[in-house]
C-alpha positions in Angstrom: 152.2 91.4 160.7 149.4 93.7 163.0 146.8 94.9 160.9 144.8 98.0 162.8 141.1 98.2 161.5 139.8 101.6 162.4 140.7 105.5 162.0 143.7 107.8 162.5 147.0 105.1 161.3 150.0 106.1 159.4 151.3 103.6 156.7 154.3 103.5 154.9 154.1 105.7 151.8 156.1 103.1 149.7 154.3 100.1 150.3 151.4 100.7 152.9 152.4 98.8 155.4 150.8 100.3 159.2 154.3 101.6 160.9 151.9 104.1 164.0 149.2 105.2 165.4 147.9 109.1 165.5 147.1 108.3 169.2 150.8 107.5 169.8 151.9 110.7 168.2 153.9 112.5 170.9 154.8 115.8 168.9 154.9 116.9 165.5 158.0 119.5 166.0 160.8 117.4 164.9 163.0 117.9 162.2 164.6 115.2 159.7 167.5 115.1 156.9 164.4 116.0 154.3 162.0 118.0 156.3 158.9 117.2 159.1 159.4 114.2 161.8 156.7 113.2 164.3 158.1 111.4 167.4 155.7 108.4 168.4 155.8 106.4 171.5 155.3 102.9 170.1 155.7 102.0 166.5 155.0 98.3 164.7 155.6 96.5 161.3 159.7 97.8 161.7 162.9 96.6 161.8 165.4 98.4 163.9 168.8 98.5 162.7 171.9 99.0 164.4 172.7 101.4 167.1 174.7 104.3 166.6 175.6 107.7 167.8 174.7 110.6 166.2 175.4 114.5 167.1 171.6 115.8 166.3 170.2 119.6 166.8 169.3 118.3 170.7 172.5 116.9 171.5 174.6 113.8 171.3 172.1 110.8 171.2 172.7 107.3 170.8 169.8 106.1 167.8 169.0 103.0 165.3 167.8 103.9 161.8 163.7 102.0 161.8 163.3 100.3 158.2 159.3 99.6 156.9 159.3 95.4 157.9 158.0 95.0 154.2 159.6 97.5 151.8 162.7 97.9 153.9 162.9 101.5 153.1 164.4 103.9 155.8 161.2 105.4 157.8 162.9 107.5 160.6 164.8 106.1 164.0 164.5 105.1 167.5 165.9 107.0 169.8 168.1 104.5 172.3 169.8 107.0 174.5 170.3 110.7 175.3 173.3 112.0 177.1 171.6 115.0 178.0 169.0 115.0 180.7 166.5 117.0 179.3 166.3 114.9 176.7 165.7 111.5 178.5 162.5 111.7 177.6 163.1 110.8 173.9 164.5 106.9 175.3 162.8 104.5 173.6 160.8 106.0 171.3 160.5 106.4 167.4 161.0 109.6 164.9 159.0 109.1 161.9 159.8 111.2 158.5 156.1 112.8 157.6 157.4 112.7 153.8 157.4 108.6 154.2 154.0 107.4 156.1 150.8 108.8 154.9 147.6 108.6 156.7 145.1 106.1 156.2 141.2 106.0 157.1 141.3 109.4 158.1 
């Protein structure tokens, strides 16, 4: 498992485990099920789970739920492919749910 020693990480609210960086945070205007979503670039210490598609507020994407690699609880997804191009840009990277990291050494 990647431990970060330093400032500005988000951990998993259930167990602590690192999931992101603050510098990898792309936007904080996403929604969620439950509220606030951050979409990162790169995101560690997860499991990604199955693709699926899914009709969101953007469009039809095709995403895979991303599971905390210790705790197993559901942290947000990974966006595998958009059907529309103005949201290409969203390929490859992660939603996080701000109600299930927390930040740490801040």
């Amino acid at each position: 498992m990647a431990e970060l020693v330093g400032p500005r990480i988000y951990s998993c609210c259930n167990c602590q485990n690192q999931v992101a960086l603050h510098d990898d945070v792309i936007s904080k205007a996403f929604r969620w099920r439950q509220g606030r979503a951050f979409l990162f670039s790169h995101a560690m210490n997860v499991e990604v789970g199955p693709k699926e598609d899914r009709q969101l507020m953007t469009g039809l994407h095709t995403v895979a739920d991303i599971y905390c690699q210790d705790c197993h609880e559901v942290l947000g997804w990974k966006y595998e492919r958009a059907y529309e191009e103005s949201q290409k840009y969203k390929e490859g990277k992660f939603i996080l749910e701000k109600s299930k990291i927390m930040k740490e050494n801040w």
